[in-house]
C-alpha positions in Angstrom: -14.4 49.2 37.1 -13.5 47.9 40.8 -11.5 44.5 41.0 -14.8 42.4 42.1 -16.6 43.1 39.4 -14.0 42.5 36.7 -13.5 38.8 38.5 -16.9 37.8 37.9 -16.7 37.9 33.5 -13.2 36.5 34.2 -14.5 33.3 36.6 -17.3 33.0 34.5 -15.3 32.3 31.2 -13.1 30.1 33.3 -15.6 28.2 34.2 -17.4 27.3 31.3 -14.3 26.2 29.4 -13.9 23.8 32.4 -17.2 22.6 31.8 -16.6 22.0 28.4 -13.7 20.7 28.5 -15.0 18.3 31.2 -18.1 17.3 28.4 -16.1 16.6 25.8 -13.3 14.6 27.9 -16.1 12.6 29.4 -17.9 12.2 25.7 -14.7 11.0 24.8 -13.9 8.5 27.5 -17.3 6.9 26.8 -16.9 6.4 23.1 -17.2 3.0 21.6 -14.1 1.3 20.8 -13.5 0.7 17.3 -14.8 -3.1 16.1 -12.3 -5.2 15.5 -10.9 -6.0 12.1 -12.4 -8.8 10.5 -10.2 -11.9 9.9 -9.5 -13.1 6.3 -11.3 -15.3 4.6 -10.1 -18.4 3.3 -9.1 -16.6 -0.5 -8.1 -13.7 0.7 -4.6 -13.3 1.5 -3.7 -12.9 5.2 -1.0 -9.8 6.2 2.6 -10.6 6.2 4.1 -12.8 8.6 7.0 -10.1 9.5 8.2 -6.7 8.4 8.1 -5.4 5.3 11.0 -4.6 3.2 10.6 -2.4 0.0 13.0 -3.3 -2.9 12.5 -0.8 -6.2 12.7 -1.9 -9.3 15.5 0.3 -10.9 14.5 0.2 -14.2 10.9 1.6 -15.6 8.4 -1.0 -17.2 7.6 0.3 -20.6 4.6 -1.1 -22.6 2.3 -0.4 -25.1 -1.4 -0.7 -24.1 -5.2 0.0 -25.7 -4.2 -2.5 -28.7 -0.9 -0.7 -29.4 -2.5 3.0 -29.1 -0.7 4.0 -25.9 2.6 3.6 -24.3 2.4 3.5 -20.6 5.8 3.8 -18.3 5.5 2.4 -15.0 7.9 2.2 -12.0 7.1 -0.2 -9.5 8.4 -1.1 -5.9 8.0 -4.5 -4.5 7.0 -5.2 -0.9 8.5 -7.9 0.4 7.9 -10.2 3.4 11.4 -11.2 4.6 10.2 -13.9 7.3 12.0 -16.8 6.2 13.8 -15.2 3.4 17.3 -14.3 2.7 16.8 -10.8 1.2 20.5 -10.1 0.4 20.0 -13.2 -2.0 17.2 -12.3 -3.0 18.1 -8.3 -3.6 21.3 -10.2 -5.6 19.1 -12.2 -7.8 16.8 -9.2 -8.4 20.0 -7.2 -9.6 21.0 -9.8 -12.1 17.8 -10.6 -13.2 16.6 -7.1 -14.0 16.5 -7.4 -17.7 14.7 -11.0 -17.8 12.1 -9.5 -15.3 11.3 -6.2 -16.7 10.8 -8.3 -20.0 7.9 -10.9 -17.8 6.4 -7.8 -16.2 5.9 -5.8 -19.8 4.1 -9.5 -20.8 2.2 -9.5 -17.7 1.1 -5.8 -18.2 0.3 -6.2 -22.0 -2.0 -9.3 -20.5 -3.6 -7.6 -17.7 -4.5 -4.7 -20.1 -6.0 -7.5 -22.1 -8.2 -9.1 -19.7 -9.7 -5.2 -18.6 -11.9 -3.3 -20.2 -11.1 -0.2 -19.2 -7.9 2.0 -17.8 -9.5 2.5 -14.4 -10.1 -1.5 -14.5 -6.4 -2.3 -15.6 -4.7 -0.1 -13.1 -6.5 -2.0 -9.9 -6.1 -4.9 -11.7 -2.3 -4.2 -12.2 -0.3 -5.1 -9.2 -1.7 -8.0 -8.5 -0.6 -9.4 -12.1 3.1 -7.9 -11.4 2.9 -9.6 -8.0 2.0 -13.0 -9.1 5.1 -12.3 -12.0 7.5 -12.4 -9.0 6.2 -14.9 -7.0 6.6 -17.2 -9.4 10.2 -16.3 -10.2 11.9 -15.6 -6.5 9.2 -17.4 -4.8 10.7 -20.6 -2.8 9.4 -23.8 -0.9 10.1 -21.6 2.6 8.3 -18.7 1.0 6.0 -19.3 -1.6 5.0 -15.9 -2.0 7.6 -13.4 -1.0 6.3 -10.8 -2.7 3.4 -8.7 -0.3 2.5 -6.2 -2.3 3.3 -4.6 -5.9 3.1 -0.9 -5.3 2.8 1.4 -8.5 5.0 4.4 -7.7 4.1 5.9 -11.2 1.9 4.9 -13.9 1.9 7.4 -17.4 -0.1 6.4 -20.1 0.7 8.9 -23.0 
């Protein structure tokens, strides 16, 4: 083969990967940008104010569930909003509290199981009953609801 003809199958591929690549940066400069996100509505709970700080609780919740027939362990980890907040204070009072809390947060899981008819129902409902548990304890009049987000880190019914 002579050195002209064994350019052309070279130029050739060259230049249809330049031509795609041109197609698809051009199809991807005229994509539509993304809408944007919907504001909350008046219930629903706006995002937090500042950063997020994630305190565990050390010790599991234990429970029994399904009208005594289960025992379910569950480890939690609370995220906090610290806008406004002292969290040292607050990680403090968590610390000494830990024995009083994990007591209000087995009620509020023996009532949340309750109220749901079924596992899959109970474990959405879940950390939204844990959340309001901690609200109301460490919430203050600067931050009513300190507590963002209850986030199940594992969940074994048995």
């Amino acid at each position: 083969m002579s050195a002209p003809s064994s350019l052309i199958p070279f130029g050739l591929g060259l230049c249809g990967t330049l031509v795609l690549f041109g197609l698809g940066l051009g199809l991807a400069l005229q994509a539509p940008a993304p809408p944007p996100e919907p504001a909350p509505a008046p219930g629903e709970a706006a995002g937090p104010a500042g950063p997020l700080t994630y305190m565990p609780l050390p010790e599991p919740i234990l429970a029994s569930v399904r009208d005594n027939r289960r025992q379910l362990t569950l480890r939690v980890v609370f995220a906090v909003d610290g806008t406004g907040l002292d969290l040292p204070a607050m990680a403090g009072k968590l610390r000494a509290d830990i024995p009083l809390l994990v007591a209000e947060l087995a009620e509020a899981v023996r009532l949340c199981d309750e109220t749901q008819p079924t596992i899959e129902a109970f474990r959405r409902a879940l950390p939204a009953a844990l959340r309001e548990v901690v609200n109301a304890r460490y919430g203050t009049e600067a931050a009513p609801a300190p507590v963002y987000e209850a986030l199940l880190t594992e969940f074994i019914v048995r």
